[in-house]
Backbone as numpy.savetxt, mean C-alpha at the origin, in Angstrom:
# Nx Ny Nz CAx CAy CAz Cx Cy Cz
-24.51 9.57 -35.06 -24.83 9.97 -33.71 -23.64 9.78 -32.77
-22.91 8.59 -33.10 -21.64 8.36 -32.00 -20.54 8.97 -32.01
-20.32 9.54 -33.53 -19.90 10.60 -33.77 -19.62 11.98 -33.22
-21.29 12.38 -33.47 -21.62 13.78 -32.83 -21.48 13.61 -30.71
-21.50 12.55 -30.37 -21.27 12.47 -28.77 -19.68 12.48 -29.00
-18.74 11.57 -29.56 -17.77 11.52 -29.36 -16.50 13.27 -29.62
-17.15 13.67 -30.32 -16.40 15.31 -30.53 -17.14 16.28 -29.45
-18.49 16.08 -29.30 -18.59 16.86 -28.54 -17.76 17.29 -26.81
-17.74 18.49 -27.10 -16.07 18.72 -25.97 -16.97 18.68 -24.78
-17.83 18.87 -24.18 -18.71 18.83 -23.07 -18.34 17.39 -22.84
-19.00 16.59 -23.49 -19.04 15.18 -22.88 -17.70 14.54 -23.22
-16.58 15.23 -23.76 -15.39 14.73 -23.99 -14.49 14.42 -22.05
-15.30 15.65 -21.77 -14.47 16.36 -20.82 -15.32 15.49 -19.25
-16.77 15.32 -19.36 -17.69 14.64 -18.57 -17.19 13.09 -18.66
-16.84 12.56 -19.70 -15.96 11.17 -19.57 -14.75 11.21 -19.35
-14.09 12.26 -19.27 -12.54 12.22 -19.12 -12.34 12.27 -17.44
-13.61 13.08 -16.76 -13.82 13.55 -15.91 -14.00 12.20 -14.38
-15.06 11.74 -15.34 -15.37 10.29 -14.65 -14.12 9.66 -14.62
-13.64 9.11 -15.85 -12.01 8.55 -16.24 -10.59 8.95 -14.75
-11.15 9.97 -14.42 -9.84 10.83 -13.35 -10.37 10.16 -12.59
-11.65 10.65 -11.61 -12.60 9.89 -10.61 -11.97 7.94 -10.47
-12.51 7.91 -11.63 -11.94 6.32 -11.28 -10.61 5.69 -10.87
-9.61 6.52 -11.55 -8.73 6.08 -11.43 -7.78 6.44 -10.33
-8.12 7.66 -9.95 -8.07 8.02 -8.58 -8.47 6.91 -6.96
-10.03 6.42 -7.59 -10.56 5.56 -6.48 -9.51 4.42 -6.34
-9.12 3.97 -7.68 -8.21 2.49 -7.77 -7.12 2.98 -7.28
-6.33 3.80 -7.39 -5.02 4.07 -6.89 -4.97 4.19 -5.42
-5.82 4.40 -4.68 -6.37 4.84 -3.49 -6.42 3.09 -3.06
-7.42 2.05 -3.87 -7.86 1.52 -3.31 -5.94 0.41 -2.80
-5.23 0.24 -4.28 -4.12 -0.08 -4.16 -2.98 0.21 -3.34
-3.18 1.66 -3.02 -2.33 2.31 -1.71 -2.43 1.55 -0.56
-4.01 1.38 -0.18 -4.45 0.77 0.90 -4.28 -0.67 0.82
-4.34 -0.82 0.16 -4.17 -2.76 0.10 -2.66 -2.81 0.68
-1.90 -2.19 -0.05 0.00 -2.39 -0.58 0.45 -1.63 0.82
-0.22 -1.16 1.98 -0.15 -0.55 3.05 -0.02 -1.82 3.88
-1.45 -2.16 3.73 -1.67 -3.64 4.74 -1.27 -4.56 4.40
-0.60 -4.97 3.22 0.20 -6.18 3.01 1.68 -5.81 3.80
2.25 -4.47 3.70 3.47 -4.11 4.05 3.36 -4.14 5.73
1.81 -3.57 6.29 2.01 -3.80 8.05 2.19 -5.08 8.59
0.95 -6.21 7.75 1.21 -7.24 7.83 2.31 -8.02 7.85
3.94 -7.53 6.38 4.40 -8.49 6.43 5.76 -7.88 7.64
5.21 -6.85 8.23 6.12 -5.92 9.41 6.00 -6.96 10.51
4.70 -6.96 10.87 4.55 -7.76 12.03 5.07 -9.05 12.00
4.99 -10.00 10.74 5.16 -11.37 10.74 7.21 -11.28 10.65
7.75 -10.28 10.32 9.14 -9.97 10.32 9.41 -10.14 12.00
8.84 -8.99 12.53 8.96 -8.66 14.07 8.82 -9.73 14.95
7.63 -11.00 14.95 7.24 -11.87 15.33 8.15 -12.95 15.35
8.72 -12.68 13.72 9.94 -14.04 13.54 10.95 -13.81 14.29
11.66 -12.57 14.60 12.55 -11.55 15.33 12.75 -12.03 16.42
11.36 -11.83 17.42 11.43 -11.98 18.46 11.05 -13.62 18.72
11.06 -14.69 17.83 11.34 -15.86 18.26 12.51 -16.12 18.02
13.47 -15.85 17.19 14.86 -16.25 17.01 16.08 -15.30 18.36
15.28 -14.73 19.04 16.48 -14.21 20.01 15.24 -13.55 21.14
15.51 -14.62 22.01 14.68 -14.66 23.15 15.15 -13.64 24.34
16.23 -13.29 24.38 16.94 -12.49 25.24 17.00 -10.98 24.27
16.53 -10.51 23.60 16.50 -9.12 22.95 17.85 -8.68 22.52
18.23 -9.59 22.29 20.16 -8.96 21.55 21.13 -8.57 23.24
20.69 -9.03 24.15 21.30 -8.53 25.63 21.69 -10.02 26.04
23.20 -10.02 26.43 23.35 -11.25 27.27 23.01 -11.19 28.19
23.04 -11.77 29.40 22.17 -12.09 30.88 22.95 -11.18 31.97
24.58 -10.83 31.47 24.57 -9.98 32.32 24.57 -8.31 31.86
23.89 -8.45 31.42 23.53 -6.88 30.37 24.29 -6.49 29.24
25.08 -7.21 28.90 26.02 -6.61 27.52 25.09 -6.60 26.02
25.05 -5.71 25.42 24.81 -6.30 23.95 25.57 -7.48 22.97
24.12 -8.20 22.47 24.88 -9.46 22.11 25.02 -9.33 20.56
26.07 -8.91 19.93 26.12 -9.09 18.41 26.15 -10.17 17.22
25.48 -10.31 16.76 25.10 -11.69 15.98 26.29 -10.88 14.44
């Protein structure tokens, strides 16, 4: 019997089918994760940024300050 399901090309194609479906959802779901780890580790970059140079890269009397 597991046989006759496993050749049959209908349900070869109905599990292969599902098989795409899924793996589609996971790749999707990983995009989105590997998105928000990357905004996340944007902000905590930006945050560190703007505590290590309190004056925005500008000395006080307007020049750019080059580190």
């Amino acid at each position: 019997m597991f046989r006759t399901i496993a050749t049959n090309p209908f349900v070869h194609k109905v599990l292969l089918t599902i098989a795409g479906y899924a793996v589609q959802e996971l790749s999707k779901e990983v995009v989105r994760t590997l998105h928000n780890k990357i905004a996340e580790l944007s902000k905590d970059i930006l945050l560190e940024d703007d505590k290590d140079d309190s004056n925005n890269g500008y000395e006080k009397d307007g020049n750019i300050n080059f580190k």
